[in-house]
C-alpha positions in Angstrom: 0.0 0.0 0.0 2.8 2.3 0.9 4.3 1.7 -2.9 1.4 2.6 -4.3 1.5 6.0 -2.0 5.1 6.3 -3.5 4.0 5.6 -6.9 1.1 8.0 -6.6 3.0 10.7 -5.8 5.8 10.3 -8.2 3.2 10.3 -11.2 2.0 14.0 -9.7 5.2 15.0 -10.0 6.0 15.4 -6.1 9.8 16.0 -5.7 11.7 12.8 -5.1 13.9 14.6 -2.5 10.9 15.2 -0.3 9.1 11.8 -1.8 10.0 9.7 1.5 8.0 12.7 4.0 5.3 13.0 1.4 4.8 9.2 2.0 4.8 9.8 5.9 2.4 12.4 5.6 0.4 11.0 3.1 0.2 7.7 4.9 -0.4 9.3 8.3 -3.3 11.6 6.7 -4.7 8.0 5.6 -4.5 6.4 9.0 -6.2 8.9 10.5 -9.2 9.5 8.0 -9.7 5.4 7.9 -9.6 5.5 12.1 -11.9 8.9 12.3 -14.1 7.0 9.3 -14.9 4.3 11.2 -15.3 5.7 14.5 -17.9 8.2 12.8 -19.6 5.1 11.2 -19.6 2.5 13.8 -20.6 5.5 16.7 -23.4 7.1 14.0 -24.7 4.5 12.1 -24.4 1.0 13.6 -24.4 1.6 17.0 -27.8 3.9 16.2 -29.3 0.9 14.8 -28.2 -1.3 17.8 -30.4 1.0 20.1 -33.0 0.6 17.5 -33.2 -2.5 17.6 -32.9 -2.8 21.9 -35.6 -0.4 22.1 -37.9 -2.5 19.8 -36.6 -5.5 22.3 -38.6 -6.7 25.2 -35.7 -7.7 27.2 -34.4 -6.3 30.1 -30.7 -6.9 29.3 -29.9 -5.3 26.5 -31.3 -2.3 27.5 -28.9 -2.4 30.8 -25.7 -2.8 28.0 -27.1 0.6 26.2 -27.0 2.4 29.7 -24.1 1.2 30.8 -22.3 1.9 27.0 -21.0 -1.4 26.7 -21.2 -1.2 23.3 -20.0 2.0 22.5 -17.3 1.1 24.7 -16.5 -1.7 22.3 -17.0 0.9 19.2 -14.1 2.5 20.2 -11.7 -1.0 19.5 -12.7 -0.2 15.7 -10.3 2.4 15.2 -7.5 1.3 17.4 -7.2 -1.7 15.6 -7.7 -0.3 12.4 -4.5 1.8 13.7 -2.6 -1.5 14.6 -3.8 -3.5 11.3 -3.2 -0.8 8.7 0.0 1.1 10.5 2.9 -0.9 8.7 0.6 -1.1 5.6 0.1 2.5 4.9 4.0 3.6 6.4 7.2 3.3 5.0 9.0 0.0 6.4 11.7 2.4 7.9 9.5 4.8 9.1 10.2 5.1 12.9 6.5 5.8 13.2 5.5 1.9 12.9 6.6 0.7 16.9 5.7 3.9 18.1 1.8 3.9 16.8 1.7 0.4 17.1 2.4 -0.1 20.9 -0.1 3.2 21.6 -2.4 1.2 19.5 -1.8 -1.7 21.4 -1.9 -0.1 24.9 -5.4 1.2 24.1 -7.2 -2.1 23.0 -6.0 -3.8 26.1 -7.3 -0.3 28.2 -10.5 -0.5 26.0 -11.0 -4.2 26.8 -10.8 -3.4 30.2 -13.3 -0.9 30.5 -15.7 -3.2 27.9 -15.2 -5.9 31.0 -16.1 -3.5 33.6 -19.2 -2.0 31.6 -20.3 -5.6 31.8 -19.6 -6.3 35.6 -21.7 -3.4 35.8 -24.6 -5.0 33.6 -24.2 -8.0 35.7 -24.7 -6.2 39.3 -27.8 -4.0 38.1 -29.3 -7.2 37.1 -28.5 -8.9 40.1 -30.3 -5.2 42.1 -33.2 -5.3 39.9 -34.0 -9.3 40.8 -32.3 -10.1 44.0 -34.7 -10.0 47.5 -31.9 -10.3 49.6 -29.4 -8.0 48.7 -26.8 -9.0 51.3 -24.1 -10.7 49.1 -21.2 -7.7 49.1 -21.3 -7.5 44.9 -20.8 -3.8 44.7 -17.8 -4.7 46.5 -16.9 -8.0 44.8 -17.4 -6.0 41.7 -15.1 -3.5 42.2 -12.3 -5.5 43.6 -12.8 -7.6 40.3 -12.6 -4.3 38.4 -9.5 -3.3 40.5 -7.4 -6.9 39.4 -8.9 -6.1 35.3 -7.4 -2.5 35.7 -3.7 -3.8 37.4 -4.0 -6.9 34.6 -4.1 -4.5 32.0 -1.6 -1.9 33.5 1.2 -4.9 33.4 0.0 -5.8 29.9 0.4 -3.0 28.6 3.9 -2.4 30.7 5.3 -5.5 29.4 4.1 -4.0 25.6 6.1 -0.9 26.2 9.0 -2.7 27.5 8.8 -5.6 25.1 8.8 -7.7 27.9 7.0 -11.1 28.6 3.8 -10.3 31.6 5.7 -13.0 33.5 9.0 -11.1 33.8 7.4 -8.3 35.4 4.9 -10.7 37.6 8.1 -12.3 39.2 9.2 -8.9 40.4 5.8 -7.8 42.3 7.2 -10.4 44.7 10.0 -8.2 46.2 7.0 -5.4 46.2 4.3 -7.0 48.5 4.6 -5.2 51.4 4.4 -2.2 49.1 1.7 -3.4 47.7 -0.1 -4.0 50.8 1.0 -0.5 52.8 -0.8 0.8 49.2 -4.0 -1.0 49.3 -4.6 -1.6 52.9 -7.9 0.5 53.2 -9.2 -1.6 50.0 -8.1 -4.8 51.5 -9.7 -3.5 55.1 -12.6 -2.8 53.1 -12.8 -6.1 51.6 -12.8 -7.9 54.8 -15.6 -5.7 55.8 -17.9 -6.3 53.0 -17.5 -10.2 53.7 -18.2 -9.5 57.5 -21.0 -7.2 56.4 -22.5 -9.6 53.9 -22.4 -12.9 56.2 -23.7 -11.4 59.3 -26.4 -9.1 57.5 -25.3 -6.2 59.4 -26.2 -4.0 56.5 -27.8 -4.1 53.2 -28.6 -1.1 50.3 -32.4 0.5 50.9 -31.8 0.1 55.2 -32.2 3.1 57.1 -28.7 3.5 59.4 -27.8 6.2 62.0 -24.3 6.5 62.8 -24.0 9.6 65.1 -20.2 9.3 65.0 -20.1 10.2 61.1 -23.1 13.0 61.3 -25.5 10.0 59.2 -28.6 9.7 59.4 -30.7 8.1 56.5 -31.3 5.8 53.8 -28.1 3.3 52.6 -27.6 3.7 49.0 -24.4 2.0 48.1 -22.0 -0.6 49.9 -18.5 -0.1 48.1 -15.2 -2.1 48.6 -13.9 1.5 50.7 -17.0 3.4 51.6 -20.7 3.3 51.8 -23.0 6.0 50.8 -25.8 7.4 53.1 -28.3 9.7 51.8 -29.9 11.8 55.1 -33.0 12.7 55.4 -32.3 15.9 54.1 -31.0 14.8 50.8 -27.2 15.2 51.3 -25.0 12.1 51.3 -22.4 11.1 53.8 -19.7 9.0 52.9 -18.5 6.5 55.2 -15.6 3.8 55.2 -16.8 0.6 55.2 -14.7 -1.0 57.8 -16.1 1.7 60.4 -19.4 -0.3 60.1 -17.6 -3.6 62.0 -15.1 -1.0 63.7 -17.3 0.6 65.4 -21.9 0.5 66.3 -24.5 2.1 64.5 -28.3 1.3 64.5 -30.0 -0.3 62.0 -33.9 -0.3 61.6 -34.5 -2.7 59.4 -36.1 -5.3 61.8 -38.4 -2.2 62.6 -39.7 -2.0 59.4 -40.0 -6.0 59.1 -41.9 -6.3 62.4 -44.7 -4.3 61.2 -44.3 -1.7 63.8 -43.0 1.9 64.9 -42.5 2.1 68.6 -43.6 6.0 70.2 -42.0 6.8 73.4 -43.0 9.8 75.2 -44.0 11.4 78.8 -46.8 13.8 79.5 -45.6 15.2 82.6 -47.9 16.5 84.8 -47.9 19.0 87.4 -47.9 17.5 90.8 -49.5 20.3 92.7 -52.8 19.3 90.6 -52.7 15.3 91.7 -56.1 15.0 94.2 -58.5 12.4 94.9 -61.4 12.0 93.1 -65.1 13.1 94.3 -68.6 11.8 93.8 -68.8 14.8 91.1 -66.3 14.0 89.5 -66.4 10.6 89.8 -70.4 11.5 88.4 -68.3 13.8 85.6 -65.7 11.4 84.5 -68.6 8.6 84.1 -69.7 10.6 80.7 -66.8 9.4 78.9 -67.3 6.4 77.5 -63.7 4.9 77.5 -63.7 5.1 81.2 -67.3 3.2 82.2 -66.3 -0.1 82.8 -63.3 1.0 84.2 -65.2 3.4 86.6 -67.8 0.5 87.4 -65.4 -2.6 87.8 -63.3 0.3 90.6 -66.3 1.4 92.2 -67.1 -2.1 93.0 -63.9 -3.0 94.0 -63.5 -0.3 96.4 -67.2 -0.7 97.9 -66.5 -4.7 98.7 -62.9 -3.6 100.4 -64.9 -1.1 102.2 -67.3 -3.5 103.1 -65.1 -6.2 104.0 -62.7 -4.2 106.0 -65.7 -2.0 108.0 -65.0 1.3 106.8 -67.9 3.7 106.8 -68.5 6.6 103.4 -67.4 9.1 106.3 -64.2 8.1 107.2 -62.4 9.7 104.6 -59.0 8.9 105.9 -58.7 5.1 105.5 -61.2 4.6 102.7 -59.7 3.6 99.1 -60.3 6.0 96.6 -60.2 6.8 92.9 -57.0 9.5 91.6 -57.6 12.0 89.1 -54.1 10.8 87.5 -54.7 7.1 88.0 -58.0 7.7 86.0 -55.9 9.7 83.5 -54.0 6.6 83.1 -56.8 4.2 83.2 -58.1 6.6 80.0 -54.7 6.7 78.3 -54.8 3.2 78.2 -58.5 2.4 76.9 -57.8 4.7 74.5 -54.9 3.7 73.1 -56.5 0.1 72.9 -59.4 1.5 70.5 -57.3 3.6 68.9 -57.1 2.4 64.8 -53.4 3.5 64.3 -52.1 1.5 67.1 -50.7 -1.7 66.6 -52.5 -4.1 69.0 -50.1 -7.4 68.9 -47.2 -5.3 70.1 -46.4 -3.8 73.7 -48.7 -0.9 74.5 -48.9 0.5 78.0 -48.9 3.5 80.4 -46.4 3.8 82.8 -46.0 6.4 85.9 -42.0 7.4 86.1 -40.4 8.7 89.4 -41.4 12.3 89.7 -39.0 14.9 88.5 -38.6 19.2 89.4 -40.9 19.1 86.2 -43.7 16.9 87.3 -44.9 13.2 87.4 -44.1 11.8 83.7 -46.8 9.2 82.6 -45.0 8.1 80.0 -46.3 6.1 77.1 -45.5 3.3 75.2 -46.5 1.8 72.3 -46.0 0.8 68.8 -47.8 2.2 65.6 -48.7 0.0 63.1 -48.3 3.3 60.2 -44.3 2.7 59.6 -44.3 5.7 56.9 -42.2 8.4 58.8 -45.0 11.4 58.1 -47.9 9.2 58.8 -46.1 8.2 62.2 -45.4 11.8 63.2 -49.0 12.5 62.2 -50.1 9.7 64.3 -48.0 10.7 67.3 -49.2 14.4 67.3 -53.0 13.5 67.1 -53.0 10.9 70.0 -50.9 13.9 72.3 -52.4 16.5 71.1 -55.7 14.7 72.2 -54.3 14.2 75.6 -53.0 17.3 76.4 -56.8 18.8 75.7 -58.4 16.3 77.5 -56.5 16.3 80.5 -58.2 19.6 82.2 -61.6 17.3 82.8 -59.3 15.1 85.0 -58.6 18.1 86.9 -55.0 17.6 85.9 -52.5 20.1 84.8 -49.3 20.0 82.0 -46.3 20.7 83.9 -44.2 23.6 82.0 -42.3 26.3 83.2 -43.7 29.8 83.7 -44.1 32.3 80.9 -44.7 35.6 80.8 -48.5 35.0 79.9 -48.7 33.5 83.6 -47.0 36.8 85.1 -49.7 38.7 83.4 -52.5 36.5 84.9 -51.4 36.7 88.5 
């Protein structure tokens, strides 16, 4: 081909002193337009009707190898080895331009298989995502140690190109490097132990909400890597943390939360003592118009008759009969009507509880579990069960503790 370069320009008269750079440009022009050419027509034309014919396609698959670009990825091999084919073709023999264009051709196939590789590992792990229930098995991490060995495999290949050297001479001298090697890629190695650990003790998986205080996260997981995991908070920022300070260290993980069908609310009314009294006939006669407390009222008014019965004490003396609390009432309410109550899940713990009083009042605190894991629906449900009690509380004859303002001032 070259001869007929030479040939060509010695018929058009090109002066055979500058014939032998005439035939280096002319040659180089042509390498170029034939890689450019087929770039241009494998990129434009039959990788266009490639996505043609994956959109028309039902599967799944092939649309996962347009996203990723695995095959423009492997377009891009066209013109390099156009380049390496057609080099000593179009070039004069001598020309010093032939090694040199050659190994760069060379070099870049093996990068470009490379990348093709990973482009599929990447196919591979979104298929495995898309399908998988349990997504404990580290493959993001797998993945990219896998892509880690393809990238050094090709960086030796493409040494031992340069050098003209056989891969195996350059293998045998990584052995006097190991401990470099491993002072290098310690935090990928640390990382790698921790995906395993991760993985085999389902510690973690992508989708689980995490909170590790330590690292200011707070949200949803969103990627396990082989060095760090990716946490998107609540309020759409994304925290990047190492994956060997998940087994280094504790976080919380609510993922049995959401798979027990319940959101636990924990939280004391605290109430002023100064307003804790027994309870009269009136309002005893008062209380007996809510309907959550009737059997209640009944089943204690009978218990407290038979005692006082049984033990001799008359309605006057005041002292040693038994008698009904405003706040013990409260509590009986509290917990009738959290056992009606639609949102609250009724397999689950659910009581009322009276904590040790405090400077700030008697807490009553409650506990329970909604069955509404959706974090606005829970707050919703958790404000419209307190806000309820915090209204209702005055017909007990029971205050909410909280420190003075300067609306009380005013009043007094």
């Amino acid at each position: 081909m070259n001869q007929w370069i030479t040939q060509t320009l010695t018929q058009l008269g090109w002066p055979s002193a500058h014939l032998p750079l005439g035939s280096h440009l002319v040659g180089f022009a042509a390498l170029l337009f034939i890689a450019l050419a087929s770039h241009y027509i494998v990129k434009h034309r039959i990788l266009v009707l490639i996505r043609t014919l994956v959109e028309k396609s039902k599967n799944q698959w092939d649309d996962l190898l347009v996203q990723h670009q695995v095959f423009s990825k492997i377009s891009l091999i066209v013109p390099f080895f156009l380049l390496f084919l057609l080099t000593p073709l179009l070039l004069p023999e001598s020309s010093a331009l032939i090694p040199i264009i050659k190994v760069a051709a060379r070099v870049a196939i093996i990068f470009q298989i490379a990348r093709c590789i990973c482009a599929i590992l990447d196919v591979i792990k979104s298929i495995y995502l898309a399908k998988a229930k349990a997504r404990y098995l580290p493959l993001n991490a797998t993945v990219q140690l896998i892509k880690l060995a393809i990238y050094l495999i090709a960086t030796i290949l493409a040494v031992s190109v340069i050098v003209d050297r056989s891969p195996i001479f350059l293998l045998s001298g990584l052995g006097a490097l190991t401990a470099v090697l491993l002072l290098v890629f310690q935090d990928t190695i640390k990382g790698l132990v921790a995906s395993i650990q991760i993985a085999a003790n389902k510690m973690v998986a992508p989708g689980d909400w995490v909170e590790l205080p330590q690292y200011g996260a707070d949200g949803d997981v969103l990627e396990i890597g082989l060095n760090t995991v990716k946490i998107q908070n609540f309020d759409r920022t994304v925290t990047t943390v190492p994956t060997y300070a998940l087994i280094s260290g504790s976080f919380k993980n609510w993922r049995d939360m959401f798979n027990s069908g319940g959101r636990r609310i924990k939280r004391a009314i605290k109430v002023d003592i100064a307003s804790v009294k027994f309870c009269q006939k009136e309002d005893i006669e008062h209380l007996s118009s809510i309907s959550l407390l009737k059997p209640y009222l009944a089943k204690k008014s009978e218990e407290i008759n038979q005692h006082h019965q049984a033990n001799g004490i008359s309605p006057e003396d005041k002292l040693n009969q038994r008698q009904l609390t405003n706040i013990g009432t409260f509590r009986a309410y509290i917990e009738a009507y959290l056992a009606q109550h639609k949102k609250v899940h009724h397999e689950m713990t659910c009581m009322v509880r009276q904590l040790a009083p405090t400077s700030t009042g008697v807490p009553l605190e409650l506990y329970f579990f909604s069955n509404d894991q959706n974090w606005v629906s829970y707050e919703g449900i958790q404000a419209d069960i307190f806000d309820h009690l915090y209204a209702i509380a005055p017909e007990f004859g029971l205050r909410i503790f909280q420190h003075p303002t300067g609306f009380d001032w005013q009043k007094n």
